[in-house]
C-alpha positions, -999 to 999 in steps of 0.1 A, spaced: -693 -851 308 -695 -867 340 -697 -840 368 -680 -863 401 -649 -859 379 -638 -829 404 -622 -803 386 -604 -770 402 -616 -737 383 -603 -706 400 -627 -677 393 -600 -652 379 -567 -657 376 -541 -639 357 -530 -651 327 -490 -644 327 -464 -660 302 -427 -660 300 -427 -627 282 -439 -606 312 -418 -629 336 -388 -616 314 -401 -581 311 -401 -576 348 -364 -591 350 -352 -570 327 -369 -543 345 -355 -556 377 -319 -559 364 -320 -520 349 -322 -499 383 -353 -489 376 -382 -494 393 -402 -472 400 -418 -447 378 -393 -440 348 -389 -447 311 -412 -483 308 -442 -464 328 -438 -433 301 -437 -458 269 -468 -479 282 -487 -447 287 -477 -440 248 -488 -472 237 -520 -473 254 -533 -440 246 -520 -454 207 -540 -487 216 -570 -465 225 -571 -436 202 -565 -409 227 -537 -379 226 -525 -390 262 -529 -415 290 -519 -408 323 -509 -442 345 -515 -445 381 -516 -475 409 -550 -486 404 -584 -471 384 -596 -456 420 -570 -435 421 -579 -426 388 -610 -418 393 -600 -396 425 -573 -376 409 -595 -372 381 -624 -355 406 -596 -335 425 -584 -323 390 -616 -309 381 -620 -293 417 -649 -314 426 -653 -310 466 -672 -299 495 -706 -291 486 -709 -302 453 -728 -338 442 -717 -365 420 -742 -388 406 -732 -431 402 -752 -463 402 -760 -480 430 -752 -514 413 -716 -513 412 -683 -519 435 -673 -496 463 -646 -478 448 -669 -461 424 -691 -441 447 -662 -441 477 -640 -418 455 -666 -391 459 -664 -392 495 -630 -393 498 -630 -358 478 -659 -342 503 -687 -342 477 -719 -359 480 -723 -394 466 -762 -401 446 -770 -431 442 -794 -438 413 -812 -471 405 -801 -494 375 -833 -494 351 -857 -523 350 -836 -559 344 -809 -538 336 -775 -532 349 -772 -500 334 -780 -467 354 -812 -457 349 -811 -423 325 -842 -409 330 -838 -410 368 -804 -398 364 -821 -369 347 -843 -360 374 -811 -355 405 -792 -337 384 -790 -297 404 -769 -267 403 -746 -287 428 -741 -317 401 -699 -315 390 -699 -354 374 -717 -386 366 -700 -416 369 -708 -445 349 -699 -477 352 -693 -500 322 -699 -531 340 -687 -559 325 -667 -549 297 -703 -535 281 -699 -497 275 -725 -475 289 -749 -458 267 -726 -424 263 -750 -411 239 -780 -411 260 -759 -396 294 -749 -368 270 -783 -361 257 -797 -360 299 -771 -337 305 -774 -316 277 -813 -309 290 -795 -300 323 -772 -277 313 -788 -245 319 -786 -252 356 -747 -259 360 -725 -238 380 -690 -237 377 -666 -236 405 -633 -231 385 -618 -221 355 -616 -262 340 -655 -259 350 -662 -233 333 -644 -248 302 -664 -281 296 -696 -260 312 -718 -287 324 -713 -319 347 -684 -341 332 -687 -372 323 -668 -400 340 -664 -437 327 -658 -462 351 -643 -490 327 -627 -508 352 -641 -534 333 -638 -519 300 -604 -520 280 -608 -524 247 -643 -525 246 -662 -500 221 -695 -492 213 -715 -468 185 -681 -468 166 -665 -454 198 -634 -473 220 -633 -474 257 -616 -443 264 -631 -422 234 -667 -418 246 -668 -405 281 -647 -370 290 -625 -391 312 -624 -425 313 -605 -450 340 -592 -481 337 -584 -510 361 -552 -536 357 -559 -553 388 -546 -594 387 -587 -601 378 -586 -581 347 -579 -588 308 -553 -569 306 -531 -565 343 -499 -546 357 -507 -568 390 -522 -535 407 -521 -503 384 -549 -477 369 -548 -453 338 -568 -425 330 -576 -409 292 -595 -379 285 -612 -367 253 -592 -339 233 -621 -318 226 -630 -306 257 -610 -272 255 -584 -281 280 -546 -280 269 -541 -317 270 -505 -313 285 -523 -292 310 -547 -322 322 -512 -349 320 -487 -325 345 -522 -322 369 -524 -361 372 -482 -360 375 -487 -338 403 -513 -349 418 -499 -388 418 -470 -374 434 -471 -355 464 -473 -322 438 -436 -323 432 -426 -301 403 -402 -334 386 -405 -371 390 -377 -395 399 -373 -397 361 -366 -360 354 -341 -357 387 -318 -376 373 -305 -357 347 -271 -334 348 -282 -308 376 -314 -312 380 -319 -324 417 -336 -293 424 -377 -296 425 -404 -274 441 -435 -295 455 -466 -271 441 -495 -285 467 -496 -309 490 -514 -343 471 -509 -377 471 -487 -407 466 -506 -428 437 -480 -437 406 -477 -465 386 -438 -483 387 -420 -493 358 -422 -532 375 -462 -524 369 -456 -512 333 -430 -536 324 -461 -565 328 -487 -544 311 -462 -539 278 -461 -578 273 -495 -581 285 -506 -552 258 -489 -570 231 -510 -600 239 -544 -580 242 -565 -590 211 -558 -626 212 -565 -625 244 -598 -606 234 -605 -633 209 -602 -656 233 -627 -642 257 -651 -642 227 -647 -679 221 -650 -684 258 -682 -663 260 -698 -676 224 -689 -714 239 -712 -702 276 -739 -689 252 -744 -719 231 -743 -741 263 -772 -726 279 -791 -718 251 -830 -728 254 -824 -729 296 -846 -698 306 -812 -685 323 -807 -649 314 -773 -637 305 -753 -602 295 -752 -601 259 -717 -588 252 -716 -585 213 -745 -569 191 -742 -544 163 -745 -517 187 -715 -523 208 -686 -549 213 -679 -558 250 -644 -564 269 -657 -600 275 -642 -591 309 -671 -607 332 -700 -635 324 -730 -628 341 -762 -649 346 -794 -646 361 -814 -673 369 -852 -662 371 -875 -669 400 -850 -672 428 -838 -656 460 -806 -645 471 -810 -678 494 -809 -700 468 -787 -682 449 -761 -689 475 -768 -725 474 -764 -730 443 -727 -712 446 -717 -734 472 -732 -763 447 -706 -750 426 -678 -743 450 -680 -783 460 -675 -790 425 -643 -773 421 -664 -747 400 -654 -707 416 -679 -684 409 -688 -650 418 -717 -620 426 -714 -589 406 -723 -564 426 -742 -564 458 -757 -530 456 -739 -502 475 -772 -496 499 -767 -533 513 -729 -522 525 -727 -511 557 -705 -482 549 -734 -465 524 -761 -474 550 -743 -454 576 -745 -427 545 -783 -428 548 -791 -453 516 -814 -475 520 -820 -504 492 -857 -504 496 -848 -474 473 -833 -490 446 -859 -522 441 -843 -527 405 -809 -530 419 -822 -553 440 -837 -571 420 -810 -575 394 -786 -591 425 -810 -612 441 -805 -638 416 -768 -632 398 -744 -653 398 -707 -650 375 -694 -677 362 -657 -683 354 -641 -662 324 -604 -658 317 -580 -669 292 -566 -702 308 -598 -722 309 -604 -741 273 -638 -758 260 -634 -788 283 -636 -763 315 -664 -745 298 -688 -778 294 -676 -788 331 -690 -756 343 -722 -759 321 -729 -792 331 -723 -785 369 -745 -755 370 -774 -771 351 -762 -799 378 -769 -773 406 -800 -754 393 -819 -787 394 
């Protein structure tokens, strides 16, 4: 393959057909657009999709993440605990609610949060741990539990919904994570709450657009958990757009002042088409990923694994580390790639390098494995449009570029 034969990768685009071009017509054409009856049957299919009692659709995974927090009454005073080595939205959500954002490291050449330190900031103050399943690799649930569950003498309840799950909950950041599983468990099934992203970059999109599931065993009334995120999504009214409309029902109380955060039915009309689609497009992400893999086999590059007998990843992001470089020459080697048409990506700079979190008080010289694990990443192109001949263009340019 001759790299000077310019090619034009985009890093992410969104891989939409005719279908969800005519689902959003239709949609378009019924005189209904915002949240009504295709927004209630994708949350049906999704927690079906899943294996959860209920889903809950909102305009974007932080939202979910935030209404999820304000559901539990997590606020002013309490802690939350998150990785340092993910994107902004994870750790801003617990600002945004009043509580106190801790940071932990990722462990050693990891990008998972390091449990053991985890462990050791857990108080009386801690209300949840966010974890992040970067990637489209879940998070070792198993192991968070089992921290927690050596914590839990110290937890203090603030509410009633506290009191019920009686230690910090558990929230998955799987952004990244639809339709991943992992120790026999899907997305969605492991964590007490899980949140999902369908932003345009992910496997499965609604353009902008979130969803939130929860596990059935927690001893809340699931229909309980559902009308909080209605309410909460919006403004606290007592009936959506949806229920209004029937024979004299105009009337609605609003039952506390909250927020504007729905999903529409243009939204759900391109997650439907795009749901259908999902395991091919899964499949196809596999191939992509297996094609990367053999590629760069016998390099020294490190990548993610995404597929062992322990867990089966989203294939949502490809990530690659190339050992014994700076963030210097990291960039180079980007802008290598960016002159041959190649778009490629940094997953994540850690949160104590943002201005924002240093203003906060981090500092990264406290998180030397995060540092260490974004010095020298770089992501390479992953969605379902490109096909082997893109794959062995970007192979052969990077090798190009690394030398």
């Amino acid at each position: 393959m001759k790299t000077d034969q310019i090619r034009n990768i985009p890093f992410s685009p969104p891989d939409i057909t005719d279908e969800e071009i005519a689902e959003v017509v239709d949609t378009l054409k019924s005189g209904w657009i915002t949240t009504g009856p295709k927004t209630k049957e994708f949350e049906r299919r999704l927690a079906n999709y899943i294996g959860t009692t209920k889903v809950a659709c909102l305009n974007s995974a932080t939202a979910a993440m935030e209404m999820t927090l304000r559901m539990l009454g997590v606020g002013e005073g309490d802690e939350v605990i998150t990785t340092a080595y993910t994107y902004t939205a994870t750790a801003s959500v617990i600002h945004h609610v009043g509580a106190k954002i801790i940071l932990v490291d990722v462990a050693p050449d990891s990008y998972e949060m390091d449990y053991i330190k985890m462990g050791k900031v857990i108080t009386e103050r801690t209300k949840a741990i966010i974890a992040v399943d970067i990637a489209g690799v879940m998070c070792d649930y198993n192991m968070i539990y089992k921290v927690i569950d050596n914590k839990k003498e110290i937890f203090k309840a603030n509410n009633p919904v506290q009191e019920l799950i009686g230690r910090p909950v558990v929230i998955a950041d799987s952004a990244h994570g639809f339709g991943a599983s992992r120790n026999g468990r899907n997305s969605g099934q492991a964590a007490d709450f899980t949140c999902f992203s369908f932003h345009a970059v992910k496997n499965l999109t609604t353009a902008e657009g979130g969803a939130v599931t929860w596990r059935s065993d927690l001893g809340l009334d699931t229909e309980y958990v559902y009308k909080q995120y209605m309410l909460l999504s919006l403004h606290g009214q007592s009936k959506d757009a949806l229920a209004k409309t029937q024979k004299g029902s105009w009337e609605y109380d609003v039952l506390l002042p909250a927020f504007k955060c729905n999903m529409t039915d243009i939204m759900a009309s391109i997650g439907l088409k795009q749901l259908n689609r999902y395991e091919e497009l899964k499949i196809k992400r596999r191939e992509l990923i297996e094609m990367y893999e053999h590629g760069l086999k016998n390099t020294g590059l490190e990548t993610l694994s995404h597929f062992c007998s322990e867990y089966i990843s989203s294939g949502h992001l490809y990530l690659v580390r190339i050992p014994g470089i700076n963030a210097m020459k990291r960039n180079e080697i980007m802008t290598e790639m960016a002159e041959m048409g190649i778009s490629c990506n940094v997953h994540y700079k850690p949160l104590p390098m943002l201005t924002a979190y240093k203003n906060l008080g981090f500092d990264i010289k406290d998180f030397p494995n995060s540092l260490s694990m974004y010095e020298n990443e770089i992501t390479l192109p992953l969605h379902t449009l490109l096909n082997e001949k893109d794959i062995n263009y970007i192979i052969d340019c990077f090798k190009k570029a690394i030398l």
